[in-house]
N, CA, C and O of each residue as an XYZ file, in Angstrom:
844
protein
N      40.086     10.384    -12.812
C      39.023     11.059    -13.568
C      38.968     12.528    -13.143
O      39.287     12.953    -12.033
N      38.435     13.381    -14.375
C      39.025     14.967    -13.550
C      37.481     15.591    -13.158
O      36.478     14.939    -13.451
N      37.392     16.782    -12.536
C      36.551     17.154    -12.316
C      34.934     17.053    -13.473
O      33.749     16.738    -13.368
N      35.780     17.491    -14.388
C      34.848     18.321    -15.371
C      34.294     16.944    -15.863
O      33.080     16.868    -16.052
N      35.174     15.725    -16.111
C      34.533     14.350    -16.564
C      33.390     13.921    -15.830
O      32.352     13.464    -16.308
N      33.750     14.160    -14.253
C      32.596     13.507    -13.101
C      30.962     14.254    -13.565
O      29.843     13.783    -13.361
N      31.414     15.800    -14.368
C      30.191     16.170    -13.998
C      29.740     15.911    -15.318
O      28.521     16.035    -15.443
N      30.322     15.609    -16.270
C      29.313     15.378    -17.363
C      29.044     14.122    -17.187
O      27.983     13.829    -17.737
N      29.539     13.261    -16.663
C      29.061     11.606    -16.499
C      27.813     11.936    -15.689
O      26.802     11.429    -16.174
N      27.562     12.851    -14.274
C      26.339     13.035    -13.554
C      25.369     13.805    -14.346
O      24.174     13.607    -14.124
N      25.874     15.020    -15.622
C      24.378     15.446    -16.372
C      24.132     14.575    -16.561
O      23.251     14.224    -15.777
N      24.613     13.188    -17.825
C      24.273     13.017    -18.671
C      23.423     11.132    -17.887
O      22.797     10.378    -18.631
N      23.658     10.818    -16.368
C      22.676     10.256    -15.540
C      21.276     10.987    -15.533
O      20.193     10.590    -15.964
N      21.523     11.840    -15.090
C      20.592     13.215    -14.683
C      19.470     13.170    -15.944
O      18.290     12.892    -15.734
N      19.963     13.460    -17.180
C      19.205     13.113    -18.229
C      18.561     11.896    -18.454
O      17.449     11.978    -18.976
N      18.913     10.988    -18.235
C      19.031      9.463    -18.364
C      18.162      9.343    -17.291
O      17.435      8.446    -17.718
N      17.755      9.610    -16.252
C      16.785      9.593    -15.111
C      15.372      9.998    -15.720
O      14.368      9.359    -16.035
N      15.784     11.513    -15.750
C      14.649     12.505    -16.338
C      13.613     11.898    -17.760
O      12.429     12.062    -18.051
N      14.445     11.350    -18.230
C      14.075     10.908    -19.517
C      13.176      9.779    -19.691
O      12.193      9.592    -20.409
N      14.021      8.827    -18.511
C      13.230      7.496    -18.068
C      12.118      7.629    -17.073
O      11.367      6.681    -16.843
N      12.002      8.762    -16.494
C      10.557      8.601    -15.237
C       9.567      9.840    -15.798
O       8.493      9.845    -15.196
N       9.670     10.709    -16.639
C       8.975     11.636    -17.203
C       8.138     11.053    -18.417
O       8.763     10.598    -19.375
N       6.710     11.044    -18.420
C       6.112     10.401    -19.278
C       6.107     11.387    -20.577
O       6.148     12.611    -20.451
N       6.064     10.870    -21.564
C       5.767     11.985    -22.765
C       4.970     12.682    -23.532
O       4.391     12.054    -24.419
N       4.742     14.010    -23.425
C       3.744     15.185    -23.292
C       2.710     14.343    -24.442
O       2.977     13.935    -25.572
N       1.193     14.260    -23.496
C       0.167     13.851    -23.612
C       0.072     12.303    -23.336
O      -0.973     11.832    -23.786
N       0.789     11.504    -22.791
C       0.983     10.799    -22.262
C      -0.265     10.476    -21.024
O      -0.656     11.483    -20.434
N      -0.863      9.208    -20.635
C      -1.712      9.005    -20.022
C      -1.138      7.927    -19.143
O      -0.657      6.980    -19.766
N      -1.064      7.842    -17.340
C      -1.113      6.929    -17.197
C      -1.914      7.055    -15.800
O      -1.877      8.161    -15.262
N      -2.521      6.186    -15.264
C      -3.421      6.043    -14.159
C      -3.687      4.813    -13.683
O      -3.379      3.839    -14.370
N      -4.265      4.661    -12.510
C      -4.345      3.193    -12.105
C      -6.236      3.306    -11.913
O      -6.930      4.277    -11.613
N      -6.548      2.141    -12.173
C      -7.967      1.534    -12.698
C      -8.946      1.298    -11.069
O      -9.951      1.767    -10.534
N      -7.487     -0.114    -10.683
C      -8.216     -0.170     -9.264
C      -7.190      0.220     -8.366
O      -6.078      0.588     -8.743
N      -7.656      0.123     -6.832
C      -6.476      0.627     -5.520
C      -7.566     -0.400     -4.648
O      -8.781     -0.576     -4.740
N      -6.276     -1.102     -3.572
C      -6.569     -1.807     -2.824
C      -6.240     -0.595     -1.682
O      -5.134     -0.055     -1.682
N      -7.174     -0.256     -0.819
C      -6.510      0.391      0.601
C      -7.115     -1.108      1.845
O      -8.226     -1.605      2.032
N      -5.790     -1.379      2.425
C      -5.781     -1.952      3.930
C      -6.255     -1.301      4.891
O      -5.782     -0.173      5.024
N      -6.950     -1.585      5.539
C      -7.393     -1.558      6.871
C      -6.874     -2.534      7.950
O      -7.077     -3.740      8.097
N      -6.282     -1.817      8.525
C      -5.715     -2.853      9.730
C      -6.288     -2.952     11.199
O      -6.324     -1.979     11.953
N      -6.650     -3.984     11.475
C      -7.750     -4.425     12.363
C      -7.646     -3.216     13.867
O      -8.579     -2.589     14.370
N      -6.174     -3.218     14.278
C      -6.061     -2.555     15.693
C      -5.815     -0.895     15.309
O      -5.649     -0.010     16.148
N      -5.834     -0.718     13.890
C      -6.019      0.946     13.958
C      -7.219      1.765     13.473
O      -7.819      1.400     12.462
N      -7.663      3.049     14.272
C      -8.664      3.740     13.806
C      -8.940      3.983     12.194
O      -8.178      4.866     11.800
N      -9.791      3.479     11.134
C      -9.492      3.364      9.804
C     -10.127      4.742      9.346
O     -10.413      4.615      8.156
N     -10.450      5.946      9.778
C     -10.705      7.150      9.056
C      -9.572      7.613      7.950
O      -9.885      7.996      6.823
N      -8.525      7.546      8.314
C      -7.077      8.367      7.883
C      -7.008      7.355      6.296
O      -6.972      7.829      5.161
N      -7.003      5.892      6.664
C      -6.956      5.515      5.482
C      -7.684      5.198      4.530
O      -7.302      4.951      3.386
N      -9.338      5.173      5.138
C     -10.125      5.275      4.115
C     -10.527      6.854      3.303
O     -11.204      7.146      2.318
N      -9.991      7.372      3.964
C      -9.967      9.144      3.032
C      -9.309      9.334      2.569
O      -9.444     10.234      1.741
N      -7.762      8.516      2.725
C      -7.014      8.521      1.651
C      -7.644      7.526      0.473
O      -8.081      7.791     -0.647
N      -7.519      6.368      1.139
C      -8.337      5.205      0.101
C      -9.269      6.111     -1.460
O      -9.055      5.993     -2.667
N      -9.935      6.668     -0.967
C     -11.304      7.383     -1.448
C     -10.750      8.842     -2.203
O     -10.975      9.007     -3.402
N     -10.057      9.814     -1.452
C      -9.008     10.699     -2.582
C      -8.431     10.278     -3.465
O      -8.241     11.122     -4.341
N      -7.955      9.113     -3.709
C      -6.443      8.584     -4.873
C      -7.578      7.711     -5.727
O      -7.447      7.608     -6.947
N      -8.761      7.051     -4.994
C      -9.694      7.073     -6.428
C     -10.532      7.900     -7.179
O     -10.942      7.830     -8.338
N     -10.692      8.664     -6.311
C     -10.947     10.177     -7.031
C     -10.391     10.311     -7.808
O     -10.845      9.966     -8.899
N      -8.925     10.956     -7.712
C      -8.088     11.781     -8.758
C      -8.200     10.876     -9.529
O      -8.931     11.100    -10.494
N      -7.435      9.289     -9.417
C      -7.471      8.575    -10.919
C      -8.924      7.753    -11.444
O      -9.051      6.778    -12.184
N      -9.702      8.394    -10.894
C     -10.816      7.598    -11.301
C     -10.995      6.203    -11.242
O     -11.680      5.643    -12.099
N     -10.530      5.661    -10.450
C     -10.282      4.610    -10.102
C     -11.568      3.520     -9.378
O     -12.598      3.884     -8.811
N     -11.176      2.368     -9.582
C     -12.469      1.440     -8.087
C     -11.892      1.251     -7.125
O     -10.995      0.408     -7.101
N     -12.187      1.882     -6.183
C     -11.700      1.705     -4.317
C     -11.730     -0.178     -4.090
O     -12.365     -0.799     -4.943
N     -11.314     -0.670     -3.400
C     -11.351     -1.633     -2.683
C     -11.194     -1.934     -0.963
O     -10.324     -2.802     -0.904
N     -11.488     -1.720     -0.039
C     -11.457     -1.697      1.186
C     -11.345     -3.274      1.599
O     -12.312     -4.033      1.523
N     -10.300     -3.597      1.959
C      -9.799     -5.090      2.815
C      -9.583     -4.542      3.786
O      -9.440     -3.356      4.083
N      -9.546     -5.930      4.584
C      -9.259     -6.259      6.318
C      -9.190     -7.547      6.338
O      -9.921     -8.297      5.691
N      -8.036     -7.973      7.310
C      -8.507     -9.300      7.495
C      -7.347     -9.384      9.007
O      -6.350     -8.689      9.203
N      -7.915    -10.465      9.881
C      -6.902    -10.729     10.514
C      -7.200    -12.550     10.878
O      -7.945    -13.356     10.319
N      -6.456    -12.668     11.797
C      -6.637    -14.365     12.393
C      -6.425    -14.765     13.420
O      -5.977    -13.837     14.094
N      -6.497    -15.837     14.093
C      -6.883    -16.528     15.323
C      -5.423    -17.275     15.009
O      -4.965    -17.597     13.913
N      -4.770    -17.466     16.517
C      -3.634    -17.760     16.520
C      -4.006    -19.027     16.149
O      -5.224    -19.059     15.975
N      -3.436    -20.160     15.940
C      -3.617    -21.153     16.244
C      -3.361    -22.141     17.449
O      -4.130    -23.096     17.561
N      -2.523    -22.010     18.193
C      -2.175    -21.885     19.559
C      -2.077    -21.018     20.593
O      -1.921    -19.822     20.350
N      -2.182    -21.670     22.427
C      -2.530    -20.549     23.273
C      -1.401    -20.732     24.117
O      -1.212    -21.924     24.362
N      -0.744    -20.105     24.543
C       0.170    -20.051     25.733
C      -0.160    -20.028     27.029
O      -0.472    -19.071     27.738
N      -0.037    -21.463     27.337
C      -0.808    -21.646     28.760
C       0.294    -21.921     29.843
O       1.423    -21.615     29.460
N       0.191    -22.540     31.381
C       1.233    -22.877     31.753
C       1.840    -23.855     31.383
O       3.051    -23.675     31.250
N       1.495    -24.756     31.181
C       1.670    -26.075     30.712
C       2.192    -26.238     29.376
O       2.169    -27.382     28.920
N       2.697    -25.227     28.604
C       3.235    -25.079     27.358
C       1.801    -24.721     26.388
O       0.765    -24.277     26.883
N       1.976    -24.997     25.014
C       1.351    -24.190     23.886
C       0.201    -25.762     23.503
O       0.524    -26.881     23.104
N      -1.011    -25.249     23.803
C      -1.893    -26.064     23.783
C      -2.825    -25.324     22.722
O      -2.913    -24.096     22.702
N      -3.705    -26.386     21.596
C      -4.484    -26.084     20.903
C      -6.077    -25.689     21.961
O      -6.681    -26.657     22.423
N      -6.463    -24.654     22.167
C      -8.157    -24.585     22.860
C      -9.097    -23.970     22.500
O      -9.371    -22.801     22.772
N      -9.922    -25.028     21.574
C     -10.916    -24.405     21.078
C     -12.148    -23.619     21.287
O     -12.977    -23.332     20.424
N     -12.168    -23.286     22.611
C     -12.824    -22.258     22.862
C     -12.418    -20.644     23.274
O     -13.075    -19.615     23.426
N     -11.295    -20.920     23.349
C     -10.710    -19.510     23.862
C     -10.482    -18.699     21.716
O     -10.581    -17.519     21.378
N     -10.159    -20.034     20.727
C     -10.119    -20.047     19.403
C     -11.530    -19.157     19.080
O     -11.574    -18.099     18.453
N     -12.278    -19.638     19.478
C     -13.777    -19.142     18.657
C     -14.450    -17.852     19.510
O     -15.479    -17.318     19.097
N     -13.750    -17.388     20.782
C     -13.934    -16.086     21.331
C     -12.985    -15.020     20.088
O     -13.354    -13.984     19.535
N     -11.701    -15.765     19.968
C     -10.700    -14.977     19.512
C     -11.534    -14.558     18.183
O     -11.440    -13.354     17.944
N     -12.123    -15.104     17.505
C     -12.814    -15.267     16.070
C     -14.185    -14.833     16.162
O     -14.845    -14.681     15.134
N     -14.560    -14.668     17.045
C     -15.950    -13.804     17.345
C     -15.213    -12.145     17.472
O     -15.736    -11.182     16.912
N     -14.287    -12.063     18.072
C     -14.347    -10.882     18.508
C     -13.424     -9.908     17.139
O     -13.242     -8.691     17.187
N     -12.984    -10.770     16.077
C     -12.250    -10.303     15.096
C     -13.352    -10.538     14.000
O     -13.134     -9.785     13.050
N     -14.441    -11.312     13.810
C     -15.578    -10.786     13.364
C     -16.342     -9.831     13.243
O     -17.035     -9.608     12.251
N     -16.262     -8.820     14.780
C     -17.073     -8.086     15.161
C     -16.314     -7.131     14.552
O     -16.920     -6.647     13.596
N     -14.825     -6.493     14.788
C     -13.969     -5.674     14.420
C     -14.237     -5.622     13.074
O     -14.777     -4.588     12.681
N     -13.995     -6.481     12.268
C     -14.237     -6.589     10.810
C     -15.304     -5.861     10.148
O     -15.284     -4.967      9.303
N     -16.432     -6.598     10.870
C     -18.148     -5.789     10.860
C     -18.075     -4.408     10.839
O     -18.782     -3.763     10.065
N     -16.968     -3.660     11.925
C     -16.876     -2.426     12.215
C     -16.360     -1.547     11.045
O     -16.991     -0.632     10.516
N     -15.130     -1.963     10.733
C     -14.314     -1.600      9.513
C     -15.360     -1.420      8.694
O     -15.825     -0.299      8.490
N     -15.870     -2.595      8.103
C     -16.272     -2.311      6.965
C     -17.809     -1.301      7.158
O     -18.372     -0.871      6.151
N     -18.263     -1.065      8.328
C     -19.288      0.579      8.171
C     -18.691      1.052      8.026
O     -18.704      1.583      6.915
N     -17.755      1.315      8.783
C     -16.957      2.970      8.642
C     -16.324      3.166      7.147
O     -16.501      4.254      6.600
N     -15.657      2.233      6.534
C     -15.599      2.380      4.828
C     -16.534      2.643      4.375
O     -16.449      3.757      3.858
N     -17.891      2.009      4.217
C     -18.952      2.339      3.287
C     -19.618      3.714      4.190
O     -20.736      4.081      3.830
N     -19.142      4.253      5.016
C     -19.669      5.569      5.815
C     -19.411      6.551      5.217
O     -20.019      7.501      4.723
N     -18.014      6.069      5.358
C     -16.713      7.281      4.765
C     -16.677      7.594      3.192
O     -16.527      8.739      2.764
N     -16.863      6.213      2.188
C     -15.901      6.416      0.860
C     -17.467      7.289      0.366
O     -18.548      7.010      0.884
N     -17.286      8.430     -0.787
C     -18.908      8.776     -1.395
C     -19.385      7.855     -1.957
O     -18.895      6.730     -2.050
N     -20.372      8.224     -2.382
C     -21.461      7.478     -3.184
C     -20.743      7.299     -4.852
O     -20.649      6.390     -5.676
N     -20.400      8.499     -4.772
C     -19.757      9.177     -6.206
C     -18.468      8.065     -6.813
O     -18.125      7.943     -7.989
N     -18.008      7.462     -5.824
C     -16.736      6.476     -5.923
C     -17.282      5.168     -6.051
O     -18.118      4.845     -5.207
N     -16.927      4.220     -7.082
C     -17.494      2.821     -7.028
C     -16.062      2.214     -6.450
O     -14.866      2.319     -6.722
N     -16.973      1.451     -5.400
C     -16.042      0.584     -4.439
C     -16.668     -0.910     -4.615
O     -17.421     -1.388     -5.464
N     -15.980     -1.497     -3.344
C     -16.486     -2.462     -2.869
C     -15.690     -2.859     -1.692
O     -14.576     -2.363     -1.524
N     -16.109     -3.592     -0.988
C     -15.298     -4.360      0.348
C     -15.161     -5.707      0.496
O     -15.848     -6.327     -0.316
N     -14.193     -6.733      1.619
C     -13.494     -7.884      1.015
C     -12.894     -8.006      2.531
O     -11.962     -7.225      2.724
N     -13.228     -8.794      3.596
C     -12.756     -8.755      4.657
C     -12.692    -10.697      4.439
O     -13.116    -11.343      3.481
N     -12.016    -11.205      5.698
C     -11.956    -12.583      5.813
C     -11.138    -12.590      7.354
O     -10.665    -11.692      8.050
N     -11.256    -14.412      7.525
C     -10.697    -14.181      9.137
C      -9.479    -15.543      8.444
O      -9.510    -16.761      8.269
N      -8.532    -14.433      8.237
C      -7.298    -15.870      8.143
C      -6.201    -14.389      8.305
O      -6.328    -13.384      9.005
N      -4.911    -14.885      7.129
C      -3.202    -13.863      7.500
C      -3.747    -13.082      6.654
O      -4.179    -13.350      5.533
N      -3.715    -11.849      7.352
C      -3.458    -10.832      6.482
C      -2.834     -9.941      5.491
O      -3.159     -8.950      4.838
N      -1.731    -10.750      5.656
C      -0.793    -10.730      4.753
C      -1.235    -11.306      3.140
O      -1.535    -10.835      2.043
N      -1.030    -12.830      3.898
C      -1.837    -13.436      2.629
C      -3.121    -13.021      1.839
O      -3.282    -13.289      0.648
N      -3.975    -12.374      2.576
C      -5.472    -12.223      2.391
C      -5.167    -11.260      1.081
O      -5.418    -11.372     -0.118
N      -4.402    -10.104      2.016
C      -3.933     -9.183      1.069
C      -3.348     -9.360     -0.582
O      -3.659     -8.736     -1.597
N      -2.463    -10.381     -0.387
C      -1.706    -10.636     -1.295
C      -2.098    -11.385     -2.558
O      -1.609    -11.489     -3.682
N      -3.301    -11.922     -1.864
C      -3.956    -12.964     -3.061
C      -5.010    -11.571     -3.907
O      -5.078    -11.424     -5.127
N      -5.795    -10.620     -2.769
C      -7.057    -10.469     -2.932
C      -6.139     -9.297     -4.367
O      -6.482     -9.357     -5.548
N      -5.241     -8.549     -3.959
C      -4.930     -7.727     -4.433
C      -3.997     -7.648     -6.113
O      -3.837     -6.666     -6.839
N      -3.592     -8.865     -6.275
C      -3.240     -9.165     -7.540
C      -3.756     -8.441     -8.837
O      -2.947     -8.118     -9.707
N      -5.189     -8.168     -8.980
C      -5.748     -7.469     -9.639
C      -5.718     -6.333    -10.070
O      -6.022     -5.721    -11.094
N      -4.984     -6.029     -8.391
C      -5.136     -4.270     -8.343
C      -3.831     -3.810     -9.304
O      -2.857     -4.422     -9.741
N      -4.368     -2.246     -9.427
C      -2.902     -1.339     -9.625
C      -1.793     -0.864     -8.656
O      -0.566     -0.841     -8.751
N      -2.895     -0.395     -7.434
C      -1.835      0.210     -6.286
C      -2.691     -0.590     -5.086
O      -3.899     -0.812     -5.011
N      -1.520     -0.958     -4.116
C      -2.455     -1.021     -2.827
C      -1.757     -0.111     -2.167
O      -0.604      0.236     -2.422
N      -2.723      0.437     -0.975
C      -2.121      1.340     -0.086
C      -2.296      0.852      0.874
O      -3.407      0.325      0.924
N      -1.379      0.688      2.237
C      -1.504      0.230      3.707
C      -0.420      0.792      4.526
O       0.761      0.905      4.199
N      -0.920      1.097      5.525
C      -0.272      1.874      6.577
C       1.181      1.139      7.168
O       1.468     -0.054      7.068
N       1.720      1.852      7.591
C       3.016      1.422      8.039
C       3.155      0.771      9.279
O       4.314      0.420      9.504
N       2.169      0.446     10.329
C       2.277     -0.040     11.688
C       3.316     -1.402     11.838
O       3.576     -2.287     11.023
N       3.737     -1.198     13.080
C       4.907     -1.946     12.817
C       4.516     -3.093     14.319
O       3.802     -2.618     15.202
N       5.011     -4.458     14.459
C       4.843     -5.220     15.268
C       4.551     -6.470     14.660
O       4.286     -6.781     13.499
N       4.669     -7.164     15.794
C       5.852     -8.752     15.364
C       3.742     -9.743     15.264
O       3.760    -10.878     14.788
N       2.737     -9.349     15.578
C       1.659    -10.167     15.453
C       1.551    -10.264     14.038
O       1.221     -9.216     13.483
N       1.776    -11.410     13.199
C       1.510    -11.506     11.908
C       0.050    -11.692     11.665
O      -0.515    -11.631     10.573
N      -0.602    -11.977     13.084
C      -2.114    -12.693     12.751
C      -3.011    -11.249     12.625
O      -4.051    -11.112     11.981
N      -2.623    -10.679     13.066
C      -3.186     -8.694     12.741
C      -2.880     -7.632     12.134
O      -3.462     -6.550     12.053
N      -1.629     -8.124     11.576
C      -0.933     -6.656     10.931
C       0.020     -7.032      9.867
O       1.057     -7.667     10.056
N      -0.397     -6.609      8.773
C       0.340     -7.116      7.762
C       1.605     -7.254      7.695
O       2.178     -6.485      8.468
N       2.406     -8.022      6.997
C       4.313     -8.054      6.815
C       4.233     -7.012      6.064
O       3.318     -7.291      5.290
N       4.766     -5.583      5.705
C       5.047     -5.037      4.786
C       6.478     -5.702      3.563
O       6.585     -5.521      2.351
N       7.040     -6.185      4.159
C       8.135     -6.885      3.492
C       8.179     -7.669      2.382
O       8.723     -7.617      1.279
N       7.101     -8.782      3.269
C       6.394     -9.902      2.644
C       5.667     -9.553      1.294
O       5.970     -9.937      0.165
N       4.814     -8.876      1.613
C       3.673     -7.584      1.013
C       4.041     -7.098     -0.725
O       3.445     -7.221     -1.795
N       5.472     -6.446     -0.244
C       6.046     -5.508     -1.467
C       6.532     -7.139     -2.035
O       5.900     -7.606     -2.982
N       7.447     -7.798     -1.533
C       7.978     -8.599     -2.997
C       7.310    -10.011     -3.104
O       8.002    -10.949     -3.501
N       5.721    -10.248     -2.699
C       5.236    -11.042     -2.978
C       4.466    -10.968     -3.818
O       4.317    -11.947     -4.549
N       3.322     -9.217     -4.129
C       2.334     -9.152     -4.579
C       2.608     -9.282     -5.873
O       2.003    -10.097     -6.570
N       3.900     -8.200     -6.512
C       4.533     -7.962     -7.816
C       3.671     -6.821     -8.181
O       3.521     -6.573     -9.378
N       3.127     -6.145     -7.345
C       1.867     -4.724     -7.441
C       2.547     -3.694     -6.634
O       3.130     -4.136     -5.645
N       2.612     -2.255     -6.856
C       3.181     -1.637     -6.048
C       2.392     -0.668     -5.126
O       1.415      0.042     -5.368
N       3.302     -0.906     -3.705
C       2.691     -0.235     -2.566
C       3.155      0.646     -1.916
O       4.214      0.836     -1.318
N       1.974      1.342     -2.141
C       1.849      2.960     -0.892
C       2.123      2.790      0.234
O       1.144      2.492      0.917
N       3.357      2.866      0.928
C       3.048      2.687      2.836
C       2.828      4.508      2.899
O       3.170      5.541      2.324
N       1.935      3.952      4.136
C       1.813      5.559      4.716
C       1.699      5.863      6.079
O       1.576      4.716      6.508
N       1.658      6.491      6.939
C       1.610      6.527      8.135
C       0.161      6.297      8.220
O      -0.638      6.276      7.284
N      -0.138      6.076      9.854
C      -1.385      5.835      9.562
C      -2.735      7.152      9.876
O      -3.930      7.204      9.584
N      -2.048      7.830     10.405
C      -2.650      8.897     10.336
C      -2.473      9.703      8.810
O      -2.339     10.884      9.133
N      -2.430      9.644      7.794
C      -1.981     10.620      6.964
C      -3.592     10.278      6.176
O      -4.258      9.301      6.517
N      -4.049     11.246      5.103
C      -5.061     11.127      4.389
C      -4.926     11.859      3.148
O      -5.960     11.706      2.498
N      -4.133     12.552      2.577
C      -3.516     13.501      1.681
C      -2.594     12.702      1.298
O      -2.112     11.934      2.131
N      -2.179     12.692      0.094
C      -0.291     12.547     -0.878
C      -0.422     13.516     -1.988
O      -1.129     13.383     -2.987
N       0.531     14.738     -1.616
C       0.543     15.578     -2.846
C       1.300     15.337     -3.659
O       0.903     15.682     -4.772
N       2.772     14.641     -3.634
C       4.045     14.737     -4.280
C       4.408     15.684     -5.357
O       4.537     15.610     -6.579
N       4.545     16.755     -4.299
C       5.220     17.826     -4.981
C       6.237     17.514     -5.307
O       6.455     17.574     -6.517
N       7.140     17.123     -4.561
C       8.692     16.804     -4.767
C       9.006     15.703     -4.482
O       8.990     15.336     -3.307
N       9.451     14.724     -5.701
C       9.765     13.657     -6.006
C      11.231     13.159     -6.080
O      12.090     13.510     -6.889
N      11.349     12.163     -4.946
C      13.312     11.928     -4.680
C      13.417     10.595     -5.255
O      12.719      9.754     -4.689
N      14.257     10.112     -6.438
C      14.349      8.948     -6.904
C      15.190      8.710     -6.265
O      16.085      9.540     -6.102
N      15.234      6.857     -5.356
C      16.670      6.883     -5.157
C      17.023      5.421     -6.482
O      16.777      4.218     -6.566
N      17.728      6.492     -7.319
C      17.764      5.927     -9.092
C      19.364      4.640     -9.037
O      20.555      4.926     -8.921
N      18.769      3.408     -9.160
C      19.980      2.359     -9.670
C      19.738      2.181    -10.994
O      18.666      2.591    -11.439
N      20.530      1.647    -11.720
C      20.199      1.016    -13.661
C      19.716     -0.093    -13.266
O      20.573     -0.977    -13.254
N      18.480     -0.492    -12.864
C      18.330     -2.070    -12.482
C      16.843     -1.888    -12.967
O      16.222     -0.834    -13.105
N      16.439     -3.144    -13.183
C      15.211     -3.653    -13.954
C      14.157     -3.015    -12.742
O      13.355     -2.116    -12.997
N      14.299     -3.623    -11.423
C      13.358     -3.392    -10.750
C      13.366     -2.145    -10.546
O      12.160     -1.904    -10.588
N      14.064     -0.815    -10.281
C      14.234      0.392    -10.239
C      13.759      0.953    -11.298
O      13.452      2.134    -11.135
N      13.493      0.275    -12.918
C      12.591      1.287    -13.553
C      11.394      0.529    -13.232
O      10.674      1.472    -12.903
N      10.584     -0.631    -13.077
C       9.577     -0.832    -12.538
C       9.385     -0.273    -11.701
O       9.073      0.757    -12.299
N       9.284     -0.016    -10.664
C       9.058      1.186     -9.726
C       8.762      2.340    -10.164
O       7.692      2.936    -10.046
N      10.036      2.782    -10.851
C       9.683      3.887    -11.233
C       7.854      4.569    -11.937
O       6.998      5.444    -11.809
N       8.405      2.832    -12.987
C       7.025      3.035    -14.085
C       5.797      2.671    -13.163
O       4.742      3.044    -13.678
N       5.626      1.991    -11.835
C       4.599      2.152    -11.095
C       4.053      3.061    -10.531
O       2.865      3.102    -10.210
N       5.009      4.013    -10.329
C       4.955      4.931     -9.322
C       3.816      6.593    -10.272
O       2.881      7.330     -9.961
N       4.812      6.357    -11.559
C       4.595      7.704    -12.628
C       3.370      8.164    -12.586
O       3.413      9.267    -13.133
N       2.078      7.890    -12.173
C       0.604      8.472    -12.105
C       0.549      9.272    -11.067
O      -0.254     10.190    -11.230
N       1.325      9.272     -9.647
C       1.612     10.227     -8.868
C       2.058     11.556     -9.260
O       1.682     12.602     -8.730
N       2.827     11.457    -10.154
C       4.002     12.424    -10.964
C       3.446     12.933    -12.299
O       4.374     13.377    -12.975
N       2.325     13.022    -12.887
C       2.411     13.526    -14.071
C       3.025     14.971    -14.456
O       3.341     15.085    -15.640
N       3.213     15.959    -13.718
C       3.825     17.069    -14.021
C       4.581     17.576    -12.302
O       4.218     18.485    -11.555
N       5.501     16.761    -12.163
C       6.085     16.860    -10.837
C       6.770     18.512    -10.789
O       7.190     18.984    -11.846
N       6.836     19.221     -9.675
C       7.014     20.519     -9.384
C       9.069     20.289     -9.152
O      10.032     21.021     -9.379
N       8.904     18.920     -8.617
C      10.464     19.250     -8.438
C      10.445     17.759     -8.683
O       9.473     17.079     -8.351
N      11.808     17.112     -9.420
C      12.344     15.810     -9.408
C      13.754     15.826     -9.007
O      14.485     16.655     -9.549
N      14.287     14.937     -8.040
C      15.647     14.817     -8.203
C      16.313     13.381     -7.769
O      15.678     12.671     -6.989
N      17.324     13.037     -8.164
C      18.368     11.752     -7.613
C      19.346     11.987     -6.692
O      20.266     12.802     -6.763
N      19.079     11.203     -5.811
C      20.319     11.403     -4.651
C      21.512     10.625     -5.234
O      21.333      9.722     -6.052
N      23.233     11.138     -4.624
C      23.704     11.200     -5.447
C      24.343      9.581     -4.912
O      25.145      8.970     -5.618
């Protein structure tokens, strides 16, 4: 294949990208509700101000979850024994956390924003996954570690809900997306994405495909 072929095969992708993730002038798209996570062992300011900005812009209903759970077993010497009292400390004290979360959401989000909140003591994963079906976007932080009973699977998360998700650091509270990097396949799920994503992007400053 000669030079000059490669590059009109890459405009005419290039177009074929542009064409498919650019909505068309007067075009509306926005998301209704947003699930933001709260995750039990991190400070939740960062993500409830994000939470509360991204329903701003799209006018959206906030949702504030949390959830975590009580192992079901304890690691003792004697191997992995069920003990129900060390169980119902564990569940008192992830009650209390919960309690906490959810002031600091209704502290934080305005008045001006219709929300609501949605905590429970089981997987958070799951909690997430069921509660959020409804939603348009959920957003949850990226923390990483092997306790499933406190911190969501992100994995699990993205190809269980069939809803698409914001990871973010967990300090972050801003998303401008100025500059938007597709990484573009011809595949079904790659324009879903795409078409999830497009309310971020209504008049993107820069778009491009890696090659």
């Amino acid at each position: 294949m000669s030079f000059d072929s490669h590059q009109g095969i890459e405009r005419r992708r290039m177009q074929f990208i542009n064409h498919s993730i650019v909505p068309a002038k007067g075009a509306r798209m926005s998301y209704k509700s947003i699930v933001a996570n709260l995750a039990i062992d991190v400070a939740p300011a960062a993500m409830v101000t994000l939470g509360a900005e991204l329903a701003e812009r799209f006018g959206a209903h906030l949702i504030g979850l949390a959830a975590a759970d009580v192992p079901p077993l304890v690691a003792t010497g004697h191997g992995m024994v069920y003990e129900g009292e060390i169980m119902q400390i564990q569940r008192t004290e992830i009650e209390k956390r919960l309690a906490e979360l959810r002031a600091e959401f209704e502290r934080l989000v305005p008045a001006s924003i219709s929300s609501e909140w949605e905590q429970e003591v089981c997987s958070p994963t799951r909690f997430l996954s069921v509660s959020a079906r409804a939603a348009d976007l959920i957003v949850t932080g990226g923390e990483e570690g092997e306790n499933v009973y406190r911190a969501v699977d992100i994995g699990s998360l993205a190809l269980g809900t069939g809803r698409p998700v914001l990871v973010t650091a967990n300090n972050i509270e801003h998303v401008l997306a100025k500059t938007v990097l597709v990484a573009w396949k011809d595949t079904r799920e790659a324009r879903r994405a795409i078409a999830d994503a497009l309310p971020f992007w209504p008049r993107p400053t820069k778009s491009s495909s890696p090659p």
